[in-house]
C-alpha positions as CSV (number, residue, x, y, z in Angstrom):
1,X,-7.7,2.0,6.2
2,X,-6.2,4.4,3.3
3,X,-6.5,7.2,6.7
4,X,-4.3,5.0,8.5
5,X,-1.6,5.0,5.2
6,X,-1.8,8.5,5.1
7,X,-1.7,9.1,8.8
8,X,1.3,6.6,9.2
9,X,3.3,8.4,5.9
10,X,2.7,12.0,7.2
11,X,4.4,10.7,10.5
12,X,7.3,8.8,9.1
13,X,9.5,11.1,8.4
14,X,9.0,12.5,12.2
15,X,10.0,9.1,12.8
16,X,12.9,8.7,10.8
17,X,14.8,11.7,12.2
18,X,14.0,10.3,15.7
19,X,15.5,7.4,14.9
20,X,18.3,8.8,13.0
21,X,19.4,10.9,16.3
22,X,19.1,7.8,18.2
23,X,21.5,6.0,16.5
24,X,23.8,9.3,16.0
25,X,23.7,9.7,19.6
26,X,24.5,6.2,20.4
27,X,27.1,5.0,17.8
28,X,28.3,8.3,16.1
29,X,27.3,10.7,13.1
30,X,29.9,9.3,10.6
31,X,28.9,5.2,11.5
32,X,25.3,6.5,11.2
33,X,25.6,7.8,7.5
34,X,28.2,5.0,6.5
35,X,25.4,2.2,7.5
36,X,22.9,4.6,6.1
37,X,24.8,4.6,2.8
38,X,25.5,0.9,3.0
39,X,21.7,-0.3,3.0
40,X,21.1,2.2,0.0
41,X,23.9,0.2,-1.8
42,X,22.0,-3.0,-0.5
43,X,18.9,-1.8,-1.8
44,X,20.4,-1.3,-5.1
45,X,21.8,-4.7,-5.1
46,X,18.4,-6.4,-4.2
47,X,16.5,-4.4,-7.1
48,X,19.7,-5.5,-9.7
49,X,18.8,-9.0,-8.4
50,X,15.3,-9.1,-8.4
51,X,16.0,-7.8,-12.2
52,X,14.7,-5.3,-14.4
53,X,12.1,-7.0,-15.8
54,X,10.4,-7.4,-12.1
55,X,10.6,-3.9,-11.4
56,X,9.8,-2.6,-15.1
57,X,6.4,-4.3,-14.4
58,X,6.0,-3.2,-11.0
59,X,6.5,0.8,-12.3
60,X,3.9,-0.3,-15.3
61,X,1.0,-1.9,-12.9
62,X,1.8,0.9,-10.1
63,X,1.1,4.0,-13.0
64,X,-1.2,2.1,-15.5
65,X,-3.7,0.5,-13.1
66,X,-3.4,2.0,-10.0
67,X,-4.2,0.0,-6.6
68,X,-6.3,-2.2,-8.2
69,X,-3.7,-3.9,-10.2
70,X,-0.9,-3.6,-7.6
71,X,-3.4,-5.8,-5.8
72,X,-4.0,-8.0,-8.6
73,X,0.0,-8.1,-9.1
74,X,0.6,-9.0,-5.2
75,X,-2.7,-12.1,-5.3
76,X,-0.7,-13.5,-8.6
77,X,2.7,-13.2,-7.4
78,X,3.2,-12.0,-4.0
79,X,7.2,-12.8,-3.0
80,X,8.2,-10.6,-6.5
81,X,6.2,-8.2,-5.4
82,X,7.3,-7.7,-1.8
83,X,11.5,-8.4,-2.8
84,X,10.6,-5.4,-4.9
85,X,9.3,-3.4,-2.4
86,X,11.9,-4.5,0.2
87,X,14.4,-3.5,-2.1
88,X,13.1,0.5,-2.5
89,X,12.4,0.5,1.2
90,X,16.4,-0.4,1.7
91,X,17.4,2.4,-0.7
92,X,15.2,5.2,0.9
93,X,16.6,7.0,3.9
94,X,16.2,6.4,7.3
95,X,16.3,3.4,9.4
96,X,12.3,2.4,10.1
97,X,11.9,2.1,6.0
98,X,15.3,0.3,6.1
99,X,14.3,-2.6,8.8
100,X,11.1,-2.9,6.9
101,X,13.0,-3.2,3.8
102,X,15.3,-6.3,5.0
103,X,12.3,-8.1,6.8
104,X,10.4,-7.9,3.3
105,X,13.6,-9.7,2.1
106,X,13.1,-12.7,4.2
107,X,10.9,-15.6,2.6
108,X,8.8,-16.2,6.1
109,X,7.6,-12.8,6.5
110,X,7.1,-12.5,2.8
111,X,5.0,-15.6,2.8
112,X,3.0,-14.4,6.3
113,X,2.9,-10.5,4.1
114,X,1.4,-12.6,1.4
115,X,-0.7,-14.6,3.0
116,X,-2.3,-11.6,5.1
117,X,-3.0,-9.6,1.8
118,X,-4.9,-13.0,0.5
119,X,-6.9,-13.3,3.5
120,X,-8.1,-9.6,3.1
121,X,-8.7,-9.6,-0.9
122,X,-10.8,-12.3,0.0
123,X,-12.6,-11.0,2.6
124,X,-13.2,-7.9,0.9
125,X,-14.6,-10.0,-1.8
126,X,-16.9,-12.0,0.4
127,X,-18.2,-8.7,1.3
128,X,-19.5,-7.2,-1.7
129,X,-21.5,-9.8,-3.2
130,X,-23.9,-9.0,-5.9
131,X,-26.6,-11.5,-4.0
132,X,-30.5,-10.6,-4.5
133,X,-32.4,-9.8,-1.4
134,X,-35.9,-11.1,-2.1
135,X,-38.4,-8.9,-0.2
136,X,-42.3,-9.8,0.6
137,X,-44.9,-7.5,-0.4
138,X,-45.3,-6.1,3.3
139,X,-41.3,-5.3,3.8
140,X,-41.1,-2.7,1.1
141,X,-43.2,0.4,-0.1
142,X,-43.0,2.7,-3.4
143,X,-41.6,6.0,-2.5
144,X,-42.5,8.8,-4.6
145,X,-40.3,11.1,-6.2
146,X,-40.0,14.7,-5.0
147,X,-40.7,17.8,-7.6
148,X,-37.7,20.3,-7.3
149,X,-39.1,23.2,-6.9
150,X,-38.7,25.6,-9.9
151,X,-36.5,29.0,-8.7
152,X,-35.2,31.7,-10.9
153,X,-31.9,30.4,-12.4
154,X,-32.6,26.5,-12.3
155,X,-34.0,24.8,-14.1
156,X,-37.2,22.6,-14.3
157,X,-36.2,18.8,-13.7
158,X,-39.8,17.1,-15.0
């Protein structure tokens, strides 16, 4: 999956200008940049409403626990989460991140986002179970361990 992430963010911005000639070839330059400009401003409105304190603990889970604890802050408390998110995708450029941004900002695709990311944390989890295997006699064998041989320069592992 994270080869997919990576895959999908190295071709965004591809993406993006695509886009952005598009709609510069179909409604003008100038209307382009103006709506451009407009869903940055309604980015910034969306984070000043979500409030400071919801995105103060977004940057602190993001940099202090990494994607463990973003995943952790998204099974607790999904919708802040994602209003968040909707609201940085609205202020980056381009149109893709800013159609992205707005669905994010509607409660039935922020319930379906959240619900998805709950049914994968918990299928990952079913997955990596610390259950014992109980073996009989005749379904395992010792293996014994190998000597490394002992060449000039290394050293002698016994």
């Amino acid at each position: 999956m994270v080869k997919w992430i990576i895959r999908g963010l190295l071709v965004l911005p591809v993406a993006e200008i695509g886009v952005f000639i598009l709609m510069a070839a179909t409604i003008g330059f100038a209307w382009t940049l103006g709506l451009m400009l407009a869903t940055t401003i309604a980015g910034l409105i969306v984070l000043h409403w979500a409030g400071r304190g919801r995105l103060a603990l977004f940057r602190s889970v993001a940099t202090d626990t990494g994607i463990s604890g973003i995943e952790a802050r998204i099974e607790a408390n999904p919708h802040g989460f994602l209003v968040v998110l909707g609201g940085i995708l609205l202020m980056l450029p381009g149109f893709i991140t800013d159609v992205t941004g707005a669905a994010l900002l509607l409660a039935p695709v922020r319930h379906w986002c959240g619900q998805a990311f709950l049914r994968a944390a918990a299928g990952r989890s079913e997955g990596t179970s610390d259950a014992v295997v109980d073996l009989t006699a005749g379904e395992w064998h010792r293996v014994p361990d190998r000597k490394l041989e002992n060449k000039p320069g290394r050293f002698d592992a016994r």
